[in-house]
N, C-alpha and C positions, 0 to 999 in steps of 0.2 A: 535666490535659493540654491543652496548647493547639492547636487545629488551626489547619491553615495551606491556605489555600486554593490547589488549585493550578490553572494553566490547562493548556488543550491544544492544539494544532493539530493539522491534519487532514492524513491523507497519502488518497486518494482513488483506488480503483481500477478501473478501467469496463472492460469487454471481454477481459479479462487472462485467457488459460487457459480453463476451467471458470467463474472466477466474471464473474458478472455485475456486479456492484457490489459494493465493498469498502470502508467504510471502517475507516482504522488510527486510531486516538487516538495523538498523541503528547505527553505529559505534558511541559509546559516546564522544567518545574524537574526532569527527570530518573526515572528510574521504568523498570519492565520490563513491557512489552508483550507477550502471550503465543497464540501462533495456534498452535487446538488443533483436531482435526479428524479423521476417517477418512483413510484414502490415497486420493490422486486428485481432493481436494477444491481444490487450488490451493495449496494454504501455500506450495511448494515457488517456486511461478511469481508469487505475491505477494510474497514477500522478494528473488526476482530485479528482478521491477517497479520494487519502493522502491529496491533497489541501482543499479537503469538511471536511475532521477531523481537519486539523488542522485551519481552521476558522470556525469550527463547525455550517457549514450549508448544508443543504443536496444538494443542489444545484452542480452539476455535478455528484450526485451518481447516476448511472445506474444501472440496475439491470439484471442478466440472464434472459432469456428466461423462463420461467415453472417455477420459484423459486419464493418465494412467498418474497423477497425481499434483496438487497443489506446489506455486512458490511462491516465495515473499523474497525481495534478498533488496537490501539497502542499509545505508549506516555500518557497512563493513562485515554484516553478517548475510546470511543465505538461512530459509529454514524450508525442507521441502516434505 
């Protein structure tokens, strides 16, 4: 069996909800990514974040508590 190497880039999440930092792996060549977790951990406000970059509107971006605001930044873009 031959393997094939694959790359990834990074989707990037800082102040978003509950988490603190978050990084997503996105596998180039395609692949399923899987955010598993207790309730009330973020998954919910993380996949809104990556949805708010990639139609680059701030709309579902939450932010921590005491932090002076939300970021997402992956796939060449930043939205804060």
């Amino acid at each position: 069996m031959k393997r094939t190497r694959t790359t990834t880039t990074e989707i990037t999440l800082r102040d978003v909800g509950p988490i603190e930092q978050l990084v997503i792996p996105v596998p180039k060549d395609g692949g399923i990514v899987v955010l598993r977790g207790p309730n009330g951990i973020g998954k919910t406000l993380a996949l809104n974040a990556v949805q708010a970059l990639l139609e680059g509107s701030k709309r579902g971006l939450a932010s921590r508590d005491d932090t002076p605001g939300a970021t997402v930044e992956g796939l060449g873009a930043r939205l804060t």
